[in-house]
PAKEVEX-912559 format. One line per field, with one value per residue: residue number from 1; x, y, z of N, C-alpha, C, O in turn. Coordinates in pm, 1 decimal. Each point is the difference from the previous one (the first is absolute). Example, Ala and Ser with C-alpha at 12.3 -4.5 7.8 and 13.67 -1.06 7.14 Angstrom:
2
resi: [1|2]
n_X: [1319.0|-138.6]
n_Y: [-569.0|106.9]
n_Z: [780.0|-138.5]
ca_X: [-89.0|82.0]
ca_Y: [119.0|119.0]
ca_Z: [0.0|6.0]
c_X: [90.0|-77.0]
c_Y: [120.0|109.0]
c_Z: [0.0|73.0]
o_X: [103.6|50.9]
o_Y: [-1.9|110.8]
o_Z: [66.5|16.9]
END
This chain:
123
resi: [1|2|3|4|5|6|7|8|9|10|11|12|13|14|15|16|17|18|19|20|21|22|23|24|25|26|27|28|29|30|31|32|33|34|35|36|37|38|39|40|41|42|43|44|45|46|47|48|49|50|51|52|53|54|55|56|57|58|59|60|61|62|63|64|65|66|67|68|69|70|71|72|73|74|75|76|77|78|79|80|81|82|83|84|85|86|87|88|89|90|91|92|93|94|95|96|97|98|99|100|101|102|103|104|105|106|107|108|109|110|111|112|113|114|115|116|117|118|119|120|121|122|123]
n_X: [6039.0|-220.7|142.5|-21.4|-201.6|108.0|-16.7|-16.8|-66.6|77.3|-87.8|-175.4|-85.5|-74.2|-177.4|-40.3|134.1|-143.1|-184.5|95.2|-38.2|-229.2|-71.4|171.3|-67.1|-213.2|-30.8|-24.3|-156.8|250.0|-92.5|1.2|29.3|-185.7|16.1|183.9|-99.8|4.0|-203.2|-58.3|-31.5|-101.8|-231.3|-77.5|83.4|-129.7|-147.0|-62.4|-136.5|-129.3|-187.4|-160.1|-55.4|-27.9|70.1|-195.5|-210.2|96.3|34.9|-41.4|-82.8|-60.2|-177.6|-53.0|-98.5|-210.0|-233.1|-85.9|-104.1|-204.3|17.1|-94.2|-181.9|-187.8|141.2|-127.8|-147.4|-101.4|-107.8|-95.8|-30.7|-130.3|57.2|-98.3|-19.4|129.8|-72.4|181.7|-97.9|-111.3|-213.3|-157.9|-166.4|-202.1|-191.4|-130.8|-76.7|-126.8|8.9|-113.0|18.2|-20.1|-189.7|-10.1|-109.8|182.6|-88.7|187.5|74.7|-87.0|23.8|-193.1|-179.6|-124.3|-57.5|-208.8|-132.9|-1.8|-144.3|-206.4|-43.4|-66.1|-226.2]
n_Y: [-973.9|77.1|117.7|-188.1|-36.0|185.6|-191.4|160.2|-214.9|217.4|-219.1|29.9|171.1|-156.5|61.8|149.9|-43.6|-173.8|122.9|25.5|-129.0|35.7|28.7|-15.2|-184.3|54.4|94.6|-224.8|-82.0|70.3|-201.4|180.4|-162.4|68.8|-250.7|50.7|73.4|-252.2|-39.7|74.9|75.7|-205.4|20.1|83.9|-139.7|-170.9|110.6|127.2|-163.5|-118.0|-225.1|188.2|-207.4|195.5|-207.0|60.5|-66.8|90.2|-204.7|36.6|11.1|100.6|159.2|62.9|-132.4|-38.7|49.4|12.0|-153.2|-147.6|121.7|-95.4|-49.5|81.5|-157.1|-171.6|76.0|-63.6|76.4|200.6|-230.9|151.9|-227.9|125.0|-134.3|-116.6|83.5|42.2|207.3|-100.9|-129.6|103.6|159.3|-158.3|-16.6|81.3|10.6|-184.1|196.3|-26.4|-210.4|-199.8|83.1|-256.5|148.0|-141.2|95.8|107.8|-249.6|-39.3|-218.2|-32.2|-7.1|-92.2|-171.9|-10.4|-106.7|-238.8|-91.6|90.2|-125.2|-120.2|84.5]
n_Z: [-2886.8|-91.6|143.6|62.6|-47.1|167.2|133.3|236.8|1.4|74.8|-17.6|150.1|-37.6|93.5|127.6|131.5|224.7|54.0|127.4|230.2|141.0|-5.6|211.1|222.5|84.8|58.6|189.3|-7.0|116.7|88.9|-84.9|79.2|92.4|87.9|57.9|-35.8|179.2|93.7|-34.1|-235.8|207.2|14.2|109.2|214.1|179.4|35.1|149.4|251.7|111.9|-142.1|52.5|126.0|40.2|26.7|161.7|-16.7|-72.7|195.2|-70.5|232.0|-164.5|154.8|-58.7|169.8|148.1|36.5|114.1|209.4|95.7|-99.5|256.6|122.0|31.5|-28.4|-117.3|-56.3|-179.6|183.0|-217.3|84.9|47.4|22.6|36.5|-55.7|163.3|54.4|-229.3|134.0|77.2|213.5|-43.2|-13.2|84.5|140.8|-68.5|-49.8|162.0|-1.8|-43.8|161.9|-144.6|118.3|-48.5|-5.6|-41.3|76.3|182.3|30.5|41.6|-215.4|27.6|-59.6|113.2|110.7|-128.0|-88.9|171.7|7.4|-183.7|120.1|140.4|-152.1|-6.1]
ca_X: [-128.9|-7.3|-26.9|-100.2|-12.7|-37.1|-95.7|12.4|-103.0|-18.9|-153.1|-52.9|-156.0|55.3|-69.3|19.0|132.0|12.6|-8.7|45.3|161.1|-20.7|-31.2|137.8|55.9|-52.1|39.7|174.7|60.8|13.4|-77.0|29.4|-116.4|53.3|-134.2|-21.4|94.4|95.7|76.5|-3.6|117.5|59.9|-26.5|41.5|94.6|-2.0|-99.6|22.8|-117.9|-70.9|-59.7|-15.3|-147.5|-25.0|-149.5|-14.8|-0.9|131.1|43.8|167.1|5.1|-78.1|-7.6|94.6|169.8|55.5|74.8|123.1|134.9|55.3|45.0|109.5|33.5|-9.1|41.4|-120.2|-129.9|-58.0|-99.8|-26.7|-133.7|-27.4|-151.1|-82.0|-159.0|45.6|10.5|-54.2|33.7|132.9|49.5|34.0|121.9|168.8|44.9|2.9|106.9|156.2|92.7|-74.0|15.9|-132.9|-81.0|-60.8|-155.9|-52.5|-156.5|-56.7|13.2|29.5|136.4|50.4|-5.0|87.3|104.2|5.3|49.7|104.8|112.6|10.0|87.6|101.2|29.0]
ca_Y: [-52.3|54.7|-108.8|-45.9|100.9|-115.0|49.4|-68.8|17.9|-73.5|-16.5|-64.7|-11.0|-61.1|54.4|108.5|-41.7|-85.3|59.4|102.1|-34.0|-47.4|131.9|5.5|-72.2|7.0|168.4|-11.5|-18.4|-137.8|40.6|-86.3|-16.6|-41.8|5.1|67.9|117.9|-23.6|-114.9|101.6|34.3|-67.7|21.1|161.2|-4.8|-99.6|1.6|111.5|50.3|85.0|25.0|-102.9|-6.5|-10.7|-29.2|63.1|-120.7|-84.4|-53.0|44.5|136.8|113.6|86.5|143.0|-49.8|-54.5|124.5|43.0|-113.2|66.5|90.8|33.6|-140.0|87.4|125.2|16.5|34.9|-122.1|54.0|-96.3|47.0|-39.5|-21.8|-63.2|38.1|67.6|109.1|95.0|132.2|50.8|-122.3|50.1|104.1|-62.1|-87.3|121.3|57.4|-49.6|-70.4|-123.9|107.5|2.3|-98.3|-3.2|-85.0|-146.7|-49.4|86.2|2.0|-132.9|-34.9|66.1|196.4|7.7|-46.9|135.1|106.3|-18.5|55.9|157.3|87.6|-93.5|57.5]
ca_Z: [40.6|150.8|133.7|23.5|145.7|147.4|123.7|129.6|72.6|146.9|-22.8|70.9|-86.3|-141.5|-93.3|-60.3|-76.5|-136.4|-66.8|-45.0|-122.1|-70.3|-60.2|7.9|-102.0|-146.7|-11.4|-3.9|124.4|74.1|175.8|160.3|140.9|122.4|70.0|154.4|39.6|17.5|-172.5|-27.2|23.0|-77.7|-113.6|-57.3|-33.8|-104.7|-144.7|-72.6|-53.5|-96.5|90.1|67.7|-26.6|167.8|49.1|125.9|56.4|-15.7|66.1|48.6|-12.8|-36.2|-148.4|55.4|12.6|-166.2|-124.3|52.0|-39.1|-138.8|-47.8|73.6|-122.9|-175.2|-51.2|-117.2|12.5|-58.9|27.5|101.9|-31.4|103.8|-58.3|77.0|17.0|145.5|-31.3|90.0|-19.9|40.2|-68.8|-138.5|28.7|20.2|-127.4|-65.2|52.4|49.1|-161.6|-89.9|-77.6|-30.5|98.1|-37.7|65.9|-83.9|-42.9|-104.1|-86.7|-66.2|-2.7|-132.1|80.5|145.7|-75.5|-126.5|75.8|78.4|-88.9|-12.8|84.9|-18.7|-130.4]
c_X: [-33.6|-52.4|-175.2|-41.6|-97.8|-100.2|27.7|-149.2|-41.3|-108.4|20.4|-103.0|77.8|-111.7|31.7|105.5|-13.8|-58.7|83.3|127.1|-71.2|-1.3|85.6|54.4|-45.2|92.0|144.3|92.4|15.6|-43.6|67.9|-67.0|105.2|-147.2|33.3|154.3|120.9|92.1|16.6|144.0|158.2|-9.1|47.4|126.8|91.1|-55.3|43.2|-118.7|2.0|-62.2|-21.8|-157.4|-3.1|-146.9|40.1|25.8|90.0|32.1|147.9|53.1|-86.3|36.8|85.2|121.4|60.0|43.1|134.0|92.9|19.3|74.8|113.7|133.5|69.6|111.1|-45.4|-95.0|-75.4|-120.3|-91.3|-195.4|-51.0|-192.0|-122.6|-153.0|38.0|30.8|-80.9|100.7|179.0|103.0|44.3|132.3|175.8|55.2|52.5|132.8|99.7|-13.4|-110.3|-52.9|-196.5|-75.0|-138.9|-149.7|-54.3|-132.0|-18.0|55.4|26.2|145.6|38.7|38.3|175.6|137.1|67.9|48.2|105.7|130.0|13.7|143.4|138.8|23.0|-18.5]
c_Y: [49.9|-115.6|-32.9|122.3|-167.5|80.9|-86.1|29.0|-63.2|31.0|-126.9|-132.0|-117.1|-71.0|135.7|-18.7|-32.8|62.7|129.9|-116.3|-56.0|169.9|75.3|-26.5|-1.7|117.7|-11.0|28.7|-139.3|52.5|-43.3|35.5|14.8|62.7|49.8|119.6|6.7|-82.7|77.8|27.0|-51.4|6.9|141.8|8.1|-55.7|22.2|136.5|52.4|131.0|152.3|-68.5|42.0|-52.5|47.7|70.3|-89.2|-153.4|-79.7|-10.2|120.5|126.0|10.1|98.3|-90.9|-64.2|145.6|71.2|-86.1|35.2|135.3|-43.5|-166.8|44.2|74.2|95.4|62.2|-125.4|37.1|-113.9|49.7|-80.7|-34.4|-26.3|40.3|90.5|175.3|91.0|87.4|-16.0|-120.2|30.5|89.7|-49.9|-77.0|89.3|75.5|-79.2|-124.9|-29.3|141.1|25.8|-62.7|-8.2|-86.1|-84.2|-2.4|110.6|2.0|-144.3|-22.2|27.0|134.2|-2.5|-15.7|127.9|144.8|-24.8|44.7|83.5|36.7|-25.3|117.7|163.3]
c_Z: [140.0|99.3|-9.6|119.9|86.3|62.1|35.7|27.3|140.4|58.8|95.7|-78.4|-103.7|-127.9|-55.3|-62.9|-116.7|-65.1|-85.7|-101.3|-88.7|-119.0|-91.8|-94.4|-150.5|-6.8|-43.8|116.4|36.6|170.2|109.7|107.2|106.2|127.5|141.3|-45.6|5.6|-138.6|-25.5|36.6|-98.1|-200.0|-99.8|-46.1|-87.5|-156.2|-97.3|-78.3|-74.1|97.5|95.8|44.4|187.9|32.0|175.1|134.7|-56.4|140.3|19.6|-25.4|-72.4|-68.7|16.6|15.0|-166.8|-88.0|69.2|-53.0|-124.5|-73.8|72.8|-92.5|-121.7|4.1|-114.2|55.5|-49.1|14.2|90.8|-48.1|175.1|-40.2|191.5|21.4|140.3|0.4|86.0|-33.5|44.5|-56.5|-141.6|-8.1|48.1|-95.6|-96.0|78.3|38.2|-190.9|-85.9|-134.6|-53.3|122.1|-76.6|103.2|-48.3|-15.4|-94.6|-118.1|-36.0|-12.5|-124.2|-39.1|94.4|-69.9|-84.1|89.7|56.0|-110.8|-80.0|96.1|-104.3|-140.5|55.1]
o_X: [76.4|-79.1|-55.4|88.5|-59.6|-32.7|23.0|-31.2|-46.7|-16.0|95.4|18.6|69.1|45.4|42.4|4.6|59.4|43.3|-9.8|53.9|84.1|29.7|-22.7|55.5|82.2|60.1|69.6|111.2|-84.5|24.2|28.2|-47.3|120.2|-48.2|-95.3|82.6|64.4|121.3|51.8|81.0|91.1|80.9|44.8|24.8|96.2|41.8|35.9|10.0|58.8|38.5|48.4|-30.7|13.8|-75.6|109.1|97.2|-13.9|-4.8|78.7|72.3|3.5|103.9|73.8|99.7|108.3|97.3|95.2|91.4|91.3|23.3|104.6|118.4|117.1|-7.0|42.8|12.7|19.7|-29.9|9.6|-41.4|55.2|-82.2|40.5|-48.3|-68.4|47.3|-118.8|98.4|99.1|122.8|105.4|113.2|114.8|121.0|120.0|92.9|110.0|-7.1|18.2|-22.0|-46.0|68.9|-56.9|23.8|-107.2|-28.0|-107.1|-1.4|58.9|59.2|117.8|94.1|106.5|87.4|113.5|70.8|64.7|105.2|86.5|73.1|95.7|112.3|15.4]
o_Y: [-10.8|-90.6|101.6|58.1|-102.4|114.1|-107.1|118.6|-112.0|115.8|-71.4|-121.7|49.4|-52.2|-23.9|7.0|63.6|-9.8|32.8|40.0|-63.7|27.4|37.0|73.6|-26.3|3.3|100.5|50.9|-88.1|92.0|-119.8|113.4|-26.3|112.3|-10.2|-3.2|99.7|-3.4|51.9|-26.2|75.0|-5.4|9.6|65.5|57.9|-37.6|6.6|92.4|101.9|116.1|-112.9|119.2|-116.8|86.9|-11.3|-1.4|-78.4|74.7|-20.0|42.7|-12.9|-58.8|7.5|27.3|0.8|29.5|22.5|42.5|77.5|9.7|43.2|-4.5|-24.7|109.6|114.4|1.7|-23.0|-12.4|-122.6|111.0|-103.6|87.4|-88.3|84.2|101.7|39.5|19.0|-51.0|32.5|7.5|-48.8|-31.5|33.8|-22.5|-27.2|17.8|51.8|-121.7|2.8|120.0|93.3|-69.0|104.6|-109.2|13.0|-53.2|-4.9|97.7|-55.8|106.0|28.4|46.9|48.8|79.6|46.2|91.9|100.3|53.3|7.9|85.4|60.9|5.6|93.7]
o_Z: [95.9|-26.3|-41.9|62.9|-33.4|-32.3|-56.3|11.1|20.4|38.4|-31.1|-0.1|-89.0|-101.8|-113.1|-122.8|-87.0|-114.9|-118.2|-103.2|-63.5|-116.2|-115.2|-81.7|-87.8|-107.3|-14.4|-14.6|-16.1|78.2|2.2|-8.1|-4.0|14.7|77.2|-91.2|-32.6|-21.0|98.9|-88.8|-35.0|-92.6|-114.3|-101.3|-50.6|-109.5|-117.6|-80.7|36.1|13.8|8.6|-3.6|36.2|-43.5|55.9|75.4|-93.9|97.8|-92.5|90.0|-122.3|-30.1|-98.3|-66.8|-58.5|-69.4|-74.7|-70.6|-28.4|-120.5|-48.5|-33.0|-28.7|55.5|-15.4|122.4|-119.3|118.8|-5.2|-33.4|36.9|-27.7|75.5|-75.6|11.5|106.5|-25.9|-53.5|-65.4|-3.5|-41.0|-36.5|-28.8|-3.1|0.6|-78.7|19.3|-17.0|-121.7|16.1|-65.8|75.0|-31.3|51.7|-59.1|-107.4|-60.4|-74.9|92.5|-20.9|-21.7|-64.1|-38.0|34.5|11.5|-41.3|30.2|35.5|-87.2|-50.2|47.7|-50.2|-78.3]
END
């Protein structure tokens, strides 16, 4: 029997949160949260996520220190989708270059959208 697949979604926003695990979850995913920069730390390790669904804007710790941490954490590749409205040129590119395996522009797209793309990275 194959493992259930997870997401760590570390999202500030806990309206969106509930949206994305309601979402998540129709998709056959067990969901976990973690709302600032720093929970997360505990969680990655513990969980072993599927994936992980990261928001830019984060309290206690940045988006760059979370994705540095998650490579350096991982003895695994844990595909990393980095979601936000905050997408400028040199913001993207760094996302993109230090792990994250996608970056997606939340207003340009519905959570239902955002979801389907977050587990494209996964096939």
């Amino acid at each position: 029997m194959q493992d259930k697949k997870s997401i760590l979604i570390i999202e500030d926003n806990l309206d969106i949160v509930e949206l994305y695990t309601v979402y998540f979850e129709q998709a056959g995913f067990e969901v976990h949260t973690s709302v600032n920069g720093l929970l997360w730390l505990v969680e990655i390790v513990n969980l072993n996520p599927s994936i992980i669904l990261l928001d830019i804007m984060m309290p206690q710790m940045n988006w760059f220190e979370v994705l540095e941490s998650i490579v350096k954490l991982s003895d695994i590749h844990i595909p990393v989708v980095v979601a936000s409205n905050l997408w400028e040129g040199p913001d993207k590119d760094m996302a993109l270059n230090l792990w994250a395996d996608m970056f997606i522009t939340k207003a340009d797209h519905e959570v239902p959208e955002i979801v389907e793309l977050a587990i494209s990275v996964l096939n």
